[in-house]
C-alpha positions as CSV (number, residue, x, y, z in Angstrom):
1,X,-14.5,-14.6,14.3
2,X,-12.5,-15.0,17.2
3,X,-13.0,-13.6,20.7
4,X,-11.4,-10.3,21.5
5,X,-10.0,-10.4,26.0
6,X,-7.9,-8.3,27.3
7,X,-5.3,-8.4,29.4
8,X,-4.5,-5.8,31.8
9,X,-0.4,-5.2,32.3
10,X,2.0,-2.2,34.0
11,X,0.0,0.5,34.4
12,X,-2.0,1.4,31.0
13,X,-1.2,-1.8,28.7
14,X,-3.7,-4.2,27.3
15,X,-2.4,-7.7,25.6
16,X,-5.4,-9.1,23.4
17,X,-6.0,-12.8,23.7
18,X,-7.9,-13.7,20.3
19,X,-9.5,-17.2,21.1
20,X,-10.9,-19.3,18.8
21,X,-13.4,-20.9,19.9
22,X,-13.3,-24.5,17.6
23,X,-9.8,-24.9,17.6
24,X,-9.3,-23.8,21.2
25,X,-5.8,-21.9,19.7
26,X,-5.2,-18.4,21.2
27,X,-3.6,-15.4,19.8
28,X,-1.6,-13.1,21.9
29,X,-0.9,-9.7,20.7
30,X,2.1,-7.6,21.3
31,X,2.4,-9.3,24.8
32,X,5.0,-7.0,27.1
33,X,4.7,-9.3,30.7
34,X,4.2,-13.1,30.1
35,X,2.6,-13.2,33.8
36,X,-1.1,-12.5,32.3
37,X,-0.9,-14.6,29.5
38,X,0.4,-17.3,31.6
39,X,-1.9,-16.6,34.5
40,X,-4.8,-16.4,31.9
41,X,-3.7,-19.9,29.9
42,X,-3.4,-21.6,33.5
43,X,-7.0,-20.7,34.3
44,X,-8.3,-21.8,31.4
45,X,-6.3,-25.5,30.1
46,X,-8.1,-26.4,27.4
47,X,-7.0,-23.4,25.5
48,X,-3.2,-23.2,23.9
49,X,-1.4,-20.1,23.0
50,X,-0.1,-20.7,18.9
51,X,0.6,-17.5,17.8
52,X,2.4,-14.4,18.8
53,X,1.6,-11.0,17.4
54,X,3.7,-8.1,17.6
55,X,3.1,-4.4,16.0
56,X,6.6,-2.8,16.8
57,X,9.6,-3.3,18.6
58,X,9.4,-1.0,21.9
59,X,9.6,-3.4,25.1
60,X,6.4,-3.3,26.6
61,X,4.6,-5.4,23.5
62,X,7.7,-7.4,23.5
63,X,8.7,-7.7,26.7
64,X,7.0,-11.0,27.4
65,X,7.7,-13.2,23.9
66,X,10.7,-15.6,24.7
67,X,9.4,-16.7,28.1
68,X,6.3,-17.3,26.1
69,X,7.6,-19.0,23.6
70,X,10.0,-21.3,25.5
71,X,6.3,-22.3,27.8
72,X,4.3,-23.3,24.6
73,X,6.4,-23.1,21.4
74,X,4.1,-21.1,20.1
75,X,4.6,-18.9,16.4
76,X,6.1,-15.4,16.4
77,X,4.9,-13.2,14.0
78,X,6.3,-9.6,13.8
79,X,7.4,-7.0,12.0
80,X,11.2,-6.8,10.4
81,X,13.4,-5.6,12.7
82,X,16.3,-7.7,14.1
83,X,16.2,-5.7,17.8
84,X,12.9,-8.3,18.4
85,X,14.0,-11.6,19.7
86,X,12.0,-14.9,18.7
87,X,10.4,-13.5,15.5
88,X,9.8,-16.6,13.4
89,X,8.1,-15.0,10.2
90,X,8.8,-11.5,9.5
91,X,6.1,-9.3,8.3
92,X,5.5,-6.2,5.6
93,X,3.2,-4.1,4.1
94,X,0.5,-6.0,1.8
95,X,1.3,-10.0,3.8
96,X,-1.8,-12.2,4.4
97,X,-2.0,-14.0,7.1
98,X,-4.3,-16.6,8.5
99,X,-6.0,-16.2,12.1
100,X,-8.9,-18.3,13.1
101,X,-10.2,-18.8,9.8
102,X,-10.2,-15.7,8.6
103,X,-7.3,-13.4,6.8
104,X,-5.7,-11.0,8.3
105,X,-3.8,-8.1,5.8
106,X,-0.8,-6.7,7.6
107,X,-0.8,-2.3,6.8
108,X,2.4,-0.7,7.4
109,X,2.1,2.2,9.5
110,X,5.3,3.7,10.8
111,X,5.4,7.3,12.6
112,X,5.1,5.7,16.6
113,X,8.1,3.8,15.5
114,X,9.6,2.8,11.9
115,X,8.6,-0.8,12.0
116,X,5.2,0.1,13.4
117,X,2.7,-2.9,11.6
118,X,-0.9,-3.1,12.1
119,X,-3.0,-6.3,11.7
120,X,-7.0,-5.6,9.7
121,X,-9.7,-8.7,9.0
122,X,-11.6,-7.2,6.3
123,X,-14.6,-9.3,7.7
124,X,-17.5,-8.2,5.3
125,X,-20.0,-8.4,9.1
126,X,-17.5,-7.3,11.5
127,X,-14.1,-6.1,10.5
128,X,-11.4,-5.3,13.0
129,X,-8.2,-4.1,13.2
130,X,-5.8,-4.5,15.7
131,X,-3.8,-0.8,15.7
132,X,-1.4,-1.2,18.4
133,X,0.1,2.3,19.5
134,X,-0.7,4.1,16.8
135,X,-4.4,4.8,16.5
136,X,-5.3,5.1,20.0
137,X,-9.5,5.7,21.2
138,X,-9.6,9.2,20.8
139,X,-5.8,10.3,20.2
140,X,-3.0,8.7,18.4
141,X,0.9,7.8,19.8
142,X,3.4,10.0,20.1
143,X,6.1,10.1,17.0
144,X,9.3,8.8,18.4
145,X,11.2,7.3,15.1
146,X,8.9,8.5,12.3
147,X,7.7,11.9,11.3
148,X,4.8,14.1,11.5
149,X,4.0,13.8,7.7
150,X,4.5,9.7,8.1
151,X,2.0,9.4,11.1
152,X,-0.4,11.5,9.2
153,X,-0.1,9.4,6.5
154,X,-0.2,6.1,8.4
155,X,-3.7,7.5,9.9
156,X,-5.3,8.1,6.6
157,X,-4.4,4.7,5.5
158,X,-6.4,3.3,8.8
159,X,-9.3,6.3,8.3
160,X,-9.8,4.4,4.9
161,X,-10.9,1.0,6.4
162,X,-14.6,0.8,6.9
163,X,-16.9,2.7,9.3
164,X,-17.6,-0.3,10.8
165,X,-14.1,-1.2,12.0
166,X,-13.9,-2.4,15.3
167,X,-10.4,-1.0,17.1
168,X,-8.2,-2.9,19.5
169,X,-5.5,-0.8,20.7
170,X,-3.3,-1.5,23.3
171,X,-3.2,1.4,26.1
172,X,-5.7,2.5,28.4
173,X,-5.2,6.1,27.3
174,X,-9.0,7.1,26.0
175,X,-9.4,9.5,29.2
176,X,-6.5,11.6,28.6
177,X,-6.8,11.8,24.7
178,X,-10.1,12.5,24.9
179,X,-10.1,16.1,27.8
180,X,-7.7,16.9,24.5
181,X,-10.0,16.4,21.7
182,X,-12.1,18.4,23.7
183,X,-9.5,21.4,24.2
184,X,-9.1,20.9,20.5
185,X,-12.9,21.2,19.6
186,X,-14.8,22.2,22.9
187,X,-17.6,22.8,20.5
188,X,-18.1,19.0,19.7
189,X,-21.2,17.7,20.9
190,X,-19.7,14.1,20.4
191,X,-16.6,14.7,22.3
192,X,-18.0,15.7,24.6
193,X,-21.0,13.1,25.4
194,X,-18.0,10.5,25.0
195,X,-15.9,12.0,27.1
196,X,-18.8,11.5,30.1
197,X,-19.0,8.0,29.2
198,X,-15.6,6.8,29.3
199,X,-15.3,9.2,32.9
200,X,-18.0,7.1,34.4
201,X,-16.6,4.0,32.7
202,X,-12.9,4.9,34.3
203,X,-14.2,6.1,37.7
204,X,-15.7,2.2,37.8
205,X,-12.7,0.9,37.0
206,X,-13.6,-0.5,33.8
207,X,-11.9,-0.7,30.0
208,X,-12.7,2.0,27.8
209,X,-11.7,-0.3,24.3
210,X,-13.0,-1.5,21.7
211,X,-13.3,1.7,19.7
212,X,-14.8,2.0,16.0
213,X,-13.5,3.7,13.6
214,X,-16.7,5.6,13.1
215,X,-16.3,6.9,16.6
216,X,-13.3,7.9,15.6
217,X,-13.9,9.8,12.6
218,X,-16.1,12.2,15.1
219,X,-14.2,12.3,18.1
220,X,-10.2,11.6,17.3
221,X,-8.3,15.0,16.4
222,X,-6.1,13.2,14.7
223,X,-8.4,12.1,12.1
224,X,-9.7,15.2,12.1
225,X,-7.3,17.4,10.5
226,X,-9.1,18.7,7.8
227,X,-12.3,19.9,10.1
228,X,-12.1,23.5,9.9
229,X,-12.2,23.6,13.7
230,X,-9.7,21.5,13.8
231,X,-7.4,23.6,11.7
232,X,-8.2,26.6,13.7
233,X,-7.6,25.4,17.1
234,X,-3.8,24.1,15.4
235,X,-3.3,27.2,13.8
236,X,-3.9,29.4,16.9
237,X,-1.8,26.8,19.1
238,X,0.7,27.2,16.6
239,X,0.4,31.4,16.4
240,X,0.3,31.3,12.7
241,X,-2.0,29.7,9.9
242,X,-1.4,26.1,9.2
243,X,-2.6,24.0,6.4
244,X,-5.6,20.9,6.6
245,X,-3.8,17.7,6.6
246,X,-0.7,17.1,7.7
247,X,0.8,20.3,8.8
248,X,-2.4,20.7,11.1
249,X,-1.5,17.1,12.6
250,X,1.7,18.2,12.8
251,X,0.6,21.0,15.5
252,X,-2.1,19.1,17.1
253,X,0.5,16.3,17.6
254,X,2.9,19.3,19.1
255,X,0.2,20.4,21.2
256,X,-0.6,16.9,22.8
257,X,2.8,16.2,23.5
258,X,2.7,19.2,26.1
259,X,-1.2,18.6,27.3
């Protein structure tokens, strides 16, 4: 298994370095500012960036792949859309890839953006899945191409995966999603314990990620949108009765976007 760092960059970003340890190869994912990655590869020579992953096209996961590329030649592998430059192999729902000796299935996910791809290791110790912006710790990215009824969907495909799923997301956003969940269910016990550990984690300055997906599955609204108190909070923020599923995500989604 490789090991997960990451990379702080602009103001709520995380790039994930997967090292492998044997090979000394690296793994950059959705890398929006080449300064950490190159700052990081210069501290530490013996390791070489190969591969390049990307999850969708917005500019701060790409922002940062040609100057990488042109430094160490390294692979591009992204989803398959021609406004990314330097994609070498494109990727879609259902492709196997290979990633420190172990494969990696790609899952379409669109709703955050069309082309939205995530990247799961179905590890039978310790799988992990690498969810870019749309499964975030404790919330879920906004839905700028897709719809509501596709995000929805693209979630339950992710809720699916094991319990045990670790979760490498790529902003710093668990604070804010989670003084939501909490307006969403204020009656959550789990919220709201989480909640006081990520504000002590944030007022230290540290990272609140990785997540799991079991976590999830108690805290995350969005994965939540058949709890009854779930559907109640959505239905009174939406001043009329709305359904479990994906008309409740719908109006949490609403909601959150004006939080």
């Amino acid at each position: 298994m490789p090991t997960f760092i990451a990379l702080p960059a602009f103001q709520d970003n995380y790039i994930w370095l997967l090292t492998d340890d044997t090979s000394f190869k690296v793994t950059a994912v959705d890398p929006g500012d080449a300064r950490p990655v190159i700052s990081w590869l210069g501290r530490h020579p013996e390791y070489q960036l190969s591969t390049i992953l990307l999850t969708h096209h917005h500019r701060d996961h790409t922002g940062g792949v040609l100057s990488l590329k042109a430094a160490t030649q390294c692979r591009v592998l992204g989803p398959d859309n021609p406004a990314i430059d330097g994609i070498d192999r494109t990727l879609a729902d259902g492709d196997q890839i290979n990633l420190a000796g172990q494969s990696i299935r790609v899952i379409a996910v669109p709703g955050h953006t069309l082309d939205h791809i995530a990247f799961f290791c179905d590890d039978p110790q310790e799988p992990w899945l690498l969810s870019g912006d749309t499964l975030f710790a404790g919330g879920c990215g906004r839905v700028f191409e897709g719809t509501p009824a596709q995000m929805h969907d693209s979630l339950q495909r992710l809720a699916a995966l094991p319990d045990a799923t670790t979760i490498y997301c790529t902003h710093e956003y668990t604070q804010a999603n989670l003084r939501f969940a909490q307006a969403v269910e204020p009656d959550n016990p789990d919220i709201r314990v989480r909640l006081e550990v990520v504000e002590d984690l944030r007022r230290d300055g540290q990272i609140t990620l990785p997540t799991t997906l079991a976590l999830e599955k108690r805290t995350n609204p969005f994965l939540r949108s058949a709890e009854p108190a779930v559907v109640e909070a959505a239905s009174r923020q939406a001043g009329g009765e709305v359904t479990p599923g994906a008309e409740t995500f719908a109006a949490i989604r609403a909601w959150k976007d004006i939080f």
